[in-house]
Short mmCIF file of the C-alpha atoms (twelve columns), coordinates in Angstrom:
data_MODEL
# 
_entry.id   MODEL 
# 
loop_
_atom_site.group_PDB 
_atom_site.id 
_atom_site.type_symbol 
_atom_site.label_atom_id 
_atom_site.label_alt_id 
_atom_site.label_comp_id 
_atom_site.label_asym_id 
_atom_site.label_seq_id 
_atom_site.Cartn_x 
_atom_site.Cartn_y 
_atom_site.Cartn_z 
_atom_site.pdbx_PDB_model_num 
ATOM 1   C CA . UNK A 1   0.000  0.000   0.000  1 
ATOM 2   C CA . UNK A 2   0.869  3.775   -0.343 1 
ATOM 3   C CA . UNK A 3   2.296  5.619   2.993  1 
ATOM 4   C CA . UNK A 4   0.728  8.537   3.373  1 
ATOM 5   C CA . UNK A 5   2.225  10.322  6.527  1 
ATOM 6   C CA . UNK A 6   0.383  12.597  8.592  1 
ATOM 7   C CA . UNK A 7   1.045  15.249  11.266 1 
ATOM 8   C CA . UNK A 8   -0.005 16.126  14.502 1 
ATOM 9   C CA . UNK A 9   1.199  17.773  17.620 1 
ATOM 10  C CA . UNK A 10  0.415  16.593  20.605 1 
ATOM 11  C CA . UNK A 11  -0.382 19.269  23.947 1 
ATOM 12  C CA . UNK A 12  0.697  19.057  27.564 1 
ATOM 13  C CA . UNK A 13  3.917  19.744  29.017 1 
ATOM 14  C CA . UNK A 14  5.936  19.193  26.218 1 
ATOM 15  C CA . UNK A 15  4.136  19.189  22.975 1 
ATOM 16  C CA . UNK A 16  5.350  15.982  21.097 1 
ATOM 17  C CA . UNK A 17  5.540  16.035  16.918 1 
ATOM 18  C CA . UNK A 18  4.007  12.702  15.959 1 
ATOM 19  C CA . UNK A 19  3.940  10.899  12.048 1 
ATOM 20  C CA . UNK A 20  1.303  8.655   11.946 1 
ATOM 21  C CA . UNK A 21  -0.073 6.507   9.208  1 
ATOM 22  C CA . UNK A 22  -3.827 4.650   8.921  1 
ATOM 23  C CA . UNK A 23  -4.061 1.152   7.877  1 
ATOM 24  C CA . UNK A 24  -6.797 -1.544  7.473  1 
ATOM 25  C CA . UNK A 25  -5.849 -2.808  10.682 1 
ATOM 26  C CA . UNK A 26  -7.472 -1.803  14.408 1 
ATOM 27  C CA . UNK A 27  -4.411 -2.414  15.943 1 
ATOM 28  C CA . UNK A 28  -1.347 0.377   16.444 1 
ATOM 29  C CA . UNK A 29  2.442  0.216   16.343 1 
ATOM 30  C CA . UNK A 30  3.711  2.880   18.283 1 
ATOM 31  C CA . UNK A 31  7.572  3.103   17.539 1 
ATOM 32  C CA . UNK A 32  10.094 5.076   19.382 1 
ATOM 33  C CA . UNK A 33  13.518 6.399   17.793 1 
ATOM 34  C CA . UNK A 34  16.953 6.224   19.641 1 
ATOM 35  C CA . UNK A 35  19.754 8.732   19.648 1 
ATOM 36  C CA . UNK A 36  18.459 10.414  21.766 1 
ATOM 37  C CA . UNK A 37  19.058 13.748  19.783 1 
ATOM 38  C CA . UNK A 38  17.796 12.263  16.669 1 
ATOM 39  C CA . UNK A 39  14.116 12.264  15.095 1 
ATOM 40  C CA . UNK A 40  11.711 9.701   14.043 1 
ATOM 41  C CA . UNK A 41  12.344 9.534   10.630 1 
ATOM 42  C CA . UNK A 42  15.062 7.746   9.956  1 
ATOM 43  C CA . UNK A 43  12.679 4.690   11.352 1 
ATOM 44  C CA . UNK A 44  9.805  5.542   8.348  1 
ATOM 45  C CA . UNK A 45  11.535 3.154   6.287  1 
ATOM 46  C CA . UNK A 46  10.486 0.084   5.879  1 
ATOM 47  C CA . UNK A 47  7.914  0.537   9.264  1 
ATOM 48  C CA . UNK A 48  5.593  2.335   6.736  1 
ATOM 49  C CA . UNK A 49  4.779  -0.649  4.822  1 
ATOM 50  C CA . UNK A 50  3.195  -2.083  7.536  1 
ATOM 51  C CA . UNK A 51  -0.636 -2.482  6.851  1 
ATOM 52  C CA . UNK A 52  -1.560 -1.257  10.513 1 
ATOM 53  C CA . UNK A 53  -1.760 2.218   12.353 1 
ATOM 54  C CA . UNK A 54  1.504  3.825   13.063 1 
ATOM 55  C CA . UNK A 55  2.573  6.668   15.537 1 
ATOM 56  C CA . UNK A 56  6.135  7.721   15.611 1 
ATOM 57  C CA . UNK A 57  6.669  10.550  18.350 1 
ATOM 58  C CA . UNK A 58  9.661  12.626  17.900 1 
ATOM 59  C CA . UNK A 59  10.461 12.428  21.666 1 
ATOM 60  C CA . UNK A 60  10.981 15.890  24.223 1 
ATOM 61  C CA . UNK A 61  13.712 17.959  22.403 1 
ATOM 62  C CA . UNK A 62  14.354 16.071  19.695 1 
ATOM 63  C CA . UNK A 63  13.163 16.788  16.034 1 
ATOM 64  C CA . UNK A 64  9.786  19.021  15.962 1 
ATOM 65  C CA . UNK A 65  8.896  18.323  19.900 1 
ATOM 66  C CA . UNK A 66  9.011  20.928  22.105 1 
ATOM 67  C CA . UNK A 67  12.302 22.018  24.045 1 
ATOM 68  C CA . UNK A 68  11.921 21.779  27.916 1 
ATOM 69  C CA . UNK A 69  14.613 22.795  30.514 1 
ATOM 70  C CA . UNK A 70  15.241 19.554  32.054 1 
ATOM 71  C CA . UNK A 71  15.554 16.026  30.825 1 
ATOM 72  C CA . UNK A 72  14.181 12.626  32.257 1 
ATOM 73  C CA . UNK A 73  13.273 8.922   31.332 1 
ATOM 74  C CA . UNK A 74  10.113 9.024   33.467 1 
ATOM 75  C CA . UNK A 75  8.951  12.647  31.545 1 
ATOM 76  C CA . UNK A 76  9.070  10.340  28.054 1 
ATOM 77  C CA . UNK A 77  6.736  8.113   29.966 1 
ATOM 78  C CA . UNK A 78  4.267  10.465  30.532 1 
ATOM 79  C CA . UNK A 79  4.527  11.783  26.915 1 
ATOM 80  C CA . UNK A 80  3.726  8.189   25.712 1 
ATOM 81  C CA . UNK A 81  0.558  7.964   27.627 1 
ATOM 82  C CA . UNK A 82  -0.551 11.699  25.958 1 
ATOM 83  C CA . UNK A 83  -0.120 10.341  22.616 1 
ATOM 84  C CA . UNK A 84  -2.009 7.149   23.004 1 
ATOM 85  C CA . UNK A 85  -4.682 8.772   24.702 1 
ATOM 86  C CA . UNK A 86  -4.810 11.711  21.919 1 
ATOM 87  C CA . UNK A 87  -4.930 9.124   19.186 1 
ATOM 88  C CA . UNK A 88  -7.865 6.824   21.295 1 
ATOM 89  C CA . UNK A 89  -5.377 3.937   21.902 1 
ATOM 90  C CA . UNK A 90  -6.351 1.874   24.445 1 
ATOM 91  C CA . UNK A 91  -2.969 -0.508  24.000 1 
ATOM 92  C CA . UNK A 92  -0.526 -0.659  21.396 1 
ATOM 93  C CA . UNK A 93  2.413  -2.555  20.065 1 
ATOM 94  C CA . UNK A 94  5.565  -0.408  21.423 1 
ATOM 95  C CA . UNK A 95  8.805  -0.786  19.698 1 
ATOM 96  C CA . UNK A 96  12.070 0.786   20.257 1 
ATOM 97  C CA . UNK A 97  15.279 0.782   18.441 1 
ATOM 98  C CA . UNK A 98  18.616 1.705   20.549 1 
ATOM 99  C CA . UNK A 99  18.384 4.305   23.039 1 
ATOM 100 C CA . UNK A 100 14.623 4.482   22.329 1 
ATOM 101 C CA . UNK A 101 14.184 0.272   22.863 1 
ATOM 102 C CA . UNK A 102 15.219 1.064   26.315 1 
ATOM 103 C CA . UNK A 103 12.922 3.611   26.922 1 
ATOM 104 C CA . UNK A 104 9.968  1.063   25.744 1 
ATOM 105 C CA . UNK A 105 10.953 -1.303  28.324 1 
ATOM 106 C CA . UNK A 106 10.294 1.707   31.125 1 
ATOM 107 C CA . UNK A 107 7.299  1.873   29.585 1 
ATOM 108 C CA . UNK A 108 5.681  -1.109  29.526 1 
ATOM 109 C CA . UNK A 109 6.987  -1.492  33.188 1 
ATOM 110 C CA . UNK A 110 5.345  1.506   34.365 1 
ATOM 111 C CA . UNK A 111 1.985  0.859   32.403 1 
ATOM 112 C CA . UNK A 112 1.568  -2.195  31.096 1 
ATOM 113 C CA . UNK A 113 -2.082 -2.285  30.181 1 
ATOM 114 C CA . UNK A 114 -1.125 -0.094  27.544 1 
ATOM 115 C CA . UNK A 115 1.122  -2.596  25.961 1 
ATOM 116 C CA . UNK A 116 -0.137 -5.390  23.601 1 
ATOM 117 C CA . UNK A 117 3.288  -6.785  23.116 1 
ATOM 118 C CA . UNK A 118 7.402  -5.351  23.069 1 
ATOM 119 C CA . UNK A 119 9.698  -5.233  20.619 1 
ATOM 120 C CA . UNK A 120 13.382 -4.606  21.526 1 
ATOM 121 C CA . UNK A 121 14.709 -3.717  18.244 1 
ATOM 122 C CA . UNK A 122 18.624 -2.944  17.886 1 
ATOM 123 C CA . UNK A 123 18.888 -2.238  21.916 1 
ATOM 124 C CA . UNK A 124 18.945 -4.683  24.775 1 
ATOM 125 C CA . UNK A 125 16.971 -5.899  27.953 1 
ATOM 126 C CA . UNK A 126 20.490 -6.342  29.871 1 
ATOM 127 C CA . UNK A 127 22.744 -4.128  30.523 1 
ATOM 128 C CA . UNK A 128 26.069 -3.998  28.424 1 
ATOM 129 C CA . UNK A 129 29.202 -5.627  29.893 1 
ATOM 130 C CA . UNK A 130 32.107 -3.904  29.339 1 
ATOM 131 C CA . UNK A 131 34.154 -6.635  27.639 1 
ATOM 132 C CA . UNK A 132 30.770 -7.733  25.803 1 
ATOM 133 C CA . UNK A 133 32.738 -7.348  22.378 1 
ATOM 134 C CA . UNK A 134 35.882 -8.481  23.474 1 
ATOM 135 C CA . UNK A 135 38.200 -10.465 20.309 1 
ATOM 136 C CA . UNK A 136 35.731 -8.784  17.804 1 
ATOM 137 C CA . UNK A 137 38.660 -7.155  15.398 1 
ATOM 138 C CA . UNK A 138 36.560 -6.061  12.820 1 
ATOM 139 C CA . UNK A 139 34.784 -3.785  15.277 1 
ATOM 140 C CA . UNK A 140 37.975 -2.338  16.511 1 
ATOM 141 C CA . UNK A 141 39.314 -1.982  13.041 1 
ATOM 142 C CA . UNK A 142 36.143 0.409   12.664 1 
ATOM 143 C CA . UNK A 143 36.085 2.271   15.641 1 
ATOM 144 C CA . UNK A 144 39.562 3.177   15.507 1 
ATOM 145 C CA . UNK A 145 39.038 4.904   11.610 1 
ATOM 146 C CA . UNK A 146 35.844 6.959   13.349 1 
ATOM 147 C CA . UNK A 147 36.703 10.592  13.944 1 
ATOM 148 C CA . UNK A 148 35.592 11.602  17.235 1 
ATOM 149 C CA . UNK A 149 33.736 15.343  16.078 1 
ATOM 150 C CA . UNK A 150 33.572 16.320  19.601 1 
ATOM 151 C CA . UNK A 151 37.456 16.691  19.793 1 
ATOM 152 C CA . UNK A 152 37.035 19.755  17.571 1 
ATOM 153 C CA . UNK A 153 36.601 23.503  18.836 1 
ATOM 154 C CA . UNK A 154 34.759 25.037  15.682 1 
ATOM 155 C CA . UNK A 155 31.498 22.729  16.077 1 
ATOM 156 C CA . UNK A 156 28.054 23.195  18.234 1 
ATOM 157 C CA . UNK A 157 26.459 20.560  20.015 1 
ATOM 158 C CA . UNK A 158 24.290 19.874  17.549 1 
ATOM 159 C CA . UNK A 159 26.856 20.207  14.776 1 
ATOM 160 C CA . UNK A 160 28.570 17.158  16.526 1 
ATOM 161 C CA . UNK A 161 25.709 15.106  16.915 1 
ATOM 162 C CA . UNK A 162 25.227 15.255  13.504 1 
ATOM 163 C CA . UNK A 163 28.673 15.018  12.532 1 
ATOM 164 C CA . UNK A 164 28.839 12.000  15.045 1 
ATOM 165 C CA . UNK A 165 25.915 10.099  13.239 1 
ATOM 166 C CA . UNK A 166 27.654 10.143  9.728  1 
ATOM 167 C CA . UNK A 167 30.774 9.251   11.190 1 
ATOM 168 C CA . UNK A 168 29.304 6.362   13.154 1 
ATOM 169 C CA . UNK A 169 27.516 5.411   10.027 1 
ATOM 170 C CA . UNK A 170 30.761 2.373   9.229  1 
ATOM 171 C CA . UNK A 171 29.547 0.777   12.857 1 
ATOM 172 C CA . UNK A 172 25.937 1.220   12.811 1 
ATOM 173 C CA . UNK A 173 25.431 0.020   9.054  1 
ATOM 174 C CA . UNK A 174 26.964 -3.402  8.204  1 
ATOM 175 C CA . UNK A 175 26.003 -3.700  4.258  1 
ATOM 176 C CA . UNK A 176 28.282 -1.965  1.675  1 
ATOM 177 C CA . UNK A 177 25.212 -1.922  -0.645 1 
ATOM 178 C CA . UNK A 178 22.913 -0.411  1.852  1 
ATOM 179 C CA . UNK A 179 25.298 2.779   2.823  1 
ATOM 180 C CA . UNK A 180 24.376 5.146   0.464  1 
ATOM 181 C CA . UNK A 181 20.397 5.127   1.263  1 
ATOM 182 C CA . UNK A 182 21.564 5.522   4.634  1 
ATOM 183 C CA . UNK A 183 23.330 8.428   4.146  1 
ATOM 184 C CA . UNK A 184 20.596 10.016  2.369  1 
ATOM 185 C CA . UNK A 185 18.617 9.097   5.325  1 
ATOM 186 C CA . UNK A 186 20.796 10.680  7.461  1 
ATOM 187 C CA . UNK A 187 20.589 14.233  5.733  1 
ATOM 188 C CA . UNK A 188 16.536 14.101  6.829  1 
ATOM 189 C CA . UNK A 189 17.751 13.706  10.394 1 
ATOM 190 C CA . UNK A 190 16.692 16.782  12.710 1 
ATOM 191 C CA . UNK A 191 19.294 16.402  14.562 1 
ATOM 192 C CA . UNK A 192 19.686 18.100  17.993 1 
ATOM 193 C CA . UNK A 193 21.268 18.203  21.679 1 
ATOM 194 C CA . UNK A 194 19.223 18.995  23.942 1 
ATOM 195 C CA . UNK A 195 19.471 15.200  25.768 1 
ATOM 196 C CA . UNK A 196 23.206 15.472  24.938 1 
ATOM 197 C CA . UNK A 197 23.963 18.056  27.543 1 
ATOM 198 C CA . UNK A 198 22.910 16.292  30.639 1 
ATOM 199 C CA . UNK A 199 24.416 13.420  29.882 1 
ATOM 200 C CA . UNK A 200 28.096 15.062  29.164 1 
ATOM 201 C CA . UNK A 201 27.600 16.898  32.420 1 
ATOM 202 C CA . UNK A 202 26.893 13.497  33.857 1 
ATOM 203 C CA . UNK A 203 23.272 14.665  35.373 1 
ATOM 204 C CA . UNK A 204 20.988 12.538  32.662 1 
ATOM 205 C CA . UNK A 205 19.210 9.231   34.281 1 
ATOM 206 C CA . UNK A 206 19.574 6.168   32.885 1 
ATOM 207 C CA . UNK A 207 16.804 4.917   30.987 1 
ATOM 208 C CA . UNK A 208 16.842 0.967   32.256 1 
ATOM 209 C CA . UNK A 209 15.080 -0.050  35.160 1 
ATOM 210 C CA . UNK A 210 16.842 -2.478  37.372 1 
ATOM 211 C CA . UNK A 211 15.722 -6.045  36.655 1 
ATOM 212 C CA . UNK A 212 14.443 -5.003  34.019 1 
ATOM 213 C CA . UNK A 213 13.954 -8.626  32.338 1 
ATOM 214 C CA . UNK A 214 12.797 -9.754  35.671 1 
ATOM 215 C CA . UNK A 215 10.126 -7.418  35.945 1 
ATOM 216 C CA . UNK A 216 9.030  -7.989  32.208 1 
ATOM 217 C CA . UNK A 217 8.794  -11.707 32.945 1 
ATOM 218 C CA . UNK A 218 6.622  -11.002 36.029 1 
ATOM 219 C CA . UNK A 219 4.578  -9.136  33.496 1 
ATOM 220 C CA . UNK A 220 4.006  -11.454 31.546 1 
ATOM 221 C CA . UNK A 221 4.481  -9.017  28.808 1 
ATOM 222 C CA . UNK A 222 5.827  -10.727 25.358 1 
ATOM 223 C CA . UNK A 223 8.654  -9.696  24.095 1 
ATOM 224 C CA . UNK A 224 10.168 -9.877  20.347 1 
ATOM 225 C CA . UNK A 225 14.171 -9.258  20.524 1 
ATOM 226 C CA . UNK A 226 15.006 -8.136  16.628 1 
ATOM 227 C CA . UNK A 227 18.681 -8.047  16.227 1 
ATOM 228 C CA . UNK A 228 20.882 -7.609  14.177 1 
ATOM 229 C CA . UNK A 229 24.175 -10.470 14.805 1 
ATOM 230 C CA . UNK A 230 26.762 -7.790  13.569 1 
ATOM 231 C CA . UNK A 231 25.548 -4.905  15.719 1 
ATOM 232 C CA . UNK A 232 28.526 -3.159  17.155 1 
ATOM 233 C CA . UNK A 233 26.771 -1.059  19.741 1 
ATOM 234 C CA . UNK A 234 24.100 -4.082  21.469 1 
ATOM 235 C CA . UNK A 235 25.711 -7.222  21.469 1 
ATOM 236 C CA . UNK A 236 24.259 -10.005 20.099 1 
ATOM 237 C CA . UNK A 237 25.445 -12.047 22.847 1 
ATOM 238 C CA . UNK A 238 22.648 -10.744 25.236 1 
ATOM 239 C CA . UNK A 239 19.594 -11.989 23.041 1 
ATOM 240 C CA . UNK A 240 20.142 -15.915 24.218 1 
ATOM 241 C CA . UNK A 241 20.367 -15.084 28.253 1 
ATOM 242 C CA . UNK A 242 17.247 -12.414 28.178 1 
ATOM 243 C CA . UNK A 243 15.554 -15.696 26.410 1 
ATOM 244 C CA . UNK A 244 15.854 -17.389 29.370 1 
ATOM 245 C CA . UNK A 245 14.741 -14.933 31.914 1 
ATOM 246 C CA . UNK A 246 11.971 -13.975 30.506 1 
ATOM 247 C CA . UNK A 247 9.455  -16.958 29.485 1 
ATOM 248 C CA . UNK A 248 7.367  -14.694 26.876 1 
ATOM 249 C CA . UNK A 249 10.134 -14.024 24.490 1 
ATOM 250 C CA . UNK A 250 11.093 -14.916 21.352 1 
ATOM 251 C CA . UNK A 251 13.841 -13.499 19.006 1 
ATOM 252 C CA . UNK A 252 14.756 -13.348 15.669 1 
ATOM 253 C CA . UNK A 253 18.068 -12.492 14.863 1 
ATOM 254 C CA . UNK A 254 19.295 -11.284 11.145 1 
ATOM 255 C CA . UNK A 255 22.802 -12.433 10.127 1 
ATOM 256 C CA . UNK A 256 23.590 -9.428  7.656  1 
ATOM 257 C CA . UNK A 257 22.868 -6.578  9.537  1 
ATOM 258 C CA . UNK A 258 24.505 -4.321  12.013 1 
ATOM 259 C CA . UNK A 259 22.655 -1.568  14.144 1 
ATOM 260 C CA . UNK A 260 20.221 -0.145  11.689 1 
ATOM 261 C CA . UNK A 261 18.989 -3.563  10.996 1 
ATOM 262 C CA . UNK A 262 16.075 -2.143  9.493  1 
ATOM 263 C CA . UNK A 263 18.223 -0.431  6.927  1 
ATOM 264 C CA . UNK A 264 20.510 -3.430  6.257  1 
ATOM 265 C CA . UNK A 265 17.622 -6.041  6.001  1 
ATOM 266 C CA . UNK A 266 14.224 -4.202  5.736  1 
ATOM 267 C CA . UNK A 267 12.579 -7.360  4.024  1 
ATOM 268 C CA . UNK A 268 14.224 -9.797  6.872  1 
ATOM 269 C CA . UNK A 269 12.870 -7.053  9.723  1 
ATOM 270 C CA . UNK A 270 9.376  -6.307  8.246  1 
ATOM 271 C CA . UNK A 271 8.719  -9.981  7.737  1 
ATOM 272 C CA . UNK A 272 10.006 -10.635 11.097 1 
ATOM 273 C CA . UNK A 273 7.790  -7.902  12.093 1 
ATOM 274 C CA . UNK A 274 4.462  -8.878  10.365 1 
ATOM 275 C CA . UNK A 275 4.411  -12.837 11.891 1 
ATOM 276 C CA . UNK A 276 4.975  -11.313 14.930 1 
ATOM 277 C CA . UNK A 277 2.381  -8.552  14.655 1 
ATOM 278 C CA . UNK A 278 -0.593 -10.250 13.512 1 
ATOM 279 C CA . UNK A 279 -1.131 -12.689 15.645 1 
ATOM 280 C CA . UNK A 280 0.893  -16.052 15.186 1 
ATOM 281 C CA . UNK A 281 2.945  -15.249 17.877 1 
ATOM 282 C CA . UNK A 282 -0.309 -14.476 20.230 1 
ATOM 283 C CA . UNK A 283 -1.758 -17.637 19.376 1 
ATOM 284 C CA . UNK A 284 -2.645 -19.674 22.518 1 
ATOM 285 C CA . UNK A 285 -1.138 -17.250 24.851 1 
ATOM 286 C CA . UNK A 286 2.542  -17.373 23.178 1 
ATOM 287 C CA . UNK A 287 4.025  -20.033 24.385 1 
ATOM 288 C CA . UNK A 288 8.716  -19.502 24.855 1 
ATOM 289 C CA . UNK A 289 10.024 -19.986 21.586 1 
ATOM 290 C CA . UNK A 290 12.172 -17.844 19.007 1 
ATOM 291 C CA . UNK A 291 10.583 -17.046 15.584 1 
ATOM 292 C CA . UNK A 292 14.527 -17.576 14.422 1 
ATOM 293 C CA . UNK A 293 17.293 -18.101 14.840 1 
ATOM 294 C CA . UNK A 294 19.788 -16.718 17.332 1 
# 
């Protein structure tokens, strides 16, 4: 089907920017981006050819949301309830890529009657270790060639997020063939650094809740972990052992594709995506199981 993208702002505190899309089905995917200081759209593609409603929020102080003064997990929480209850959604699929997957676990902790199911796309239920990509050379090889833009003296904050994003672009896309889209996707970015400024002065919370996975389980919230096995920022390593703590989870796992996933393998993600979303993994109560492999 055609995308066609609508706007609407959102009241309240903060007033949140949020692309949505109709489809033929009742049921809504509300998406969240990561950065934080990036926008929504650079998760458009392929989530708008999904045949279902979609809202992607621009969250506080990044793209067209409003700027506040101060910066917190719980605040995005609160947006999130706004912009289902603007848009008459009782509960909705949440998914979140990177930073923003973390943020839909807090969530669906804090009000899970408003989630139908969670998808941890690109991100991770468990913390990071630090040696969690130890012996990886290829990785090292890459981060070592990326310039580090906020070395230099001549950029703003949001000049070196920006500048940060295209430079990161060799560890967050793992197809040659798919860089060049990406780029151009990239240059759509509003970029911004407004969540960027708390967190260099070391005064931004962290977005995970502890135990989180144990919490989820006790939820009995399911859980789709979409990953990407050459993502250099959220291990892969994490999706087997969040399998096991929380009963309600299944994973699929794309070989070729780093960080942006959904760039490197849109058809692997959106078919991933669809058996998940309409129903075969809901069928008798989703029983454990992964819908690939990992």
């Amino acid at each position: 089907m055609d995308s066609v993208w609508r706007e609407r702002r959102v009241p309240g505190e903060a007033e949140i920017f949020v692309a949505w899309q109709e489809g033929s089905s009742e049921r809504t995917l509300l998406a969240l981006h990561g950065g934080p200081d990036w926008d929504h759209s650079y998760l458009r593609d392929p989530l708008e050819r999904l045949d279902r409603r979609l809202l992607l929020p621009d969250l506080r102080g990044c793209g067209r949301s409003e700027r506040v003064r101060e910066y917190h997990p719980d605040d995005v929480v609160r947006d999130l309830v706004r912009v289902l209850d603007a848009f008459g959604v009782e509960r909705a699929d949440v998914l979140g890529h990177s930073y923003g997957g973390m943020l839909a676990q807090r969530f669906a902790i804090s009000h899970p009657e408003r989630v139908r199911s969670l998808i941890v796309s690109g991100s991770s239920v468990l913390p990071v270790p630090p040696d969690a990509f130890a012996g990886w050379a290829e990785r090292d090889a890459v981060l070592a060639r990326q310039e580090d833009p906020w070395r230099r003296q001549d950029l703003s904050p949001e000049e070196c997020v920006r500048a940060e994003a295209f430079a990161a672009a060799p560890a967050n896309i793992w197809r040659a063939g798919a860089m060049p889209g990406y780029l151009r996707r990239l240059e759509e970015v509003r970029f911004g650094a407004e969540w960027v400024r708390p967190f260099l002065a070391g005064t931004l919370a962290s977005p995970r809740l502890p135990d989180a996975a144990g919490r989820i389980a006790a939820l009995g919230i399911p859980v789709l972990l979409l990953h990407g096995r050459q993502d250099m920022t959220f291990p892969v390593g994490l999706v087997e052992p969040t399998l096991e703590l929380i009963p309600r989870a299944r994973a699929v796992v794309l070989e070729e594709a780093g960080h942006m996933l959904h760039v490197d393998d849109p058809d692997g993600y959106l078919a991933a995506l669809r058996e998940w979303l309409t129903g075969a993994a809901f069928e008798d109560g989703l029983e454990a199981g992964r819908a690939g492999a990992v």
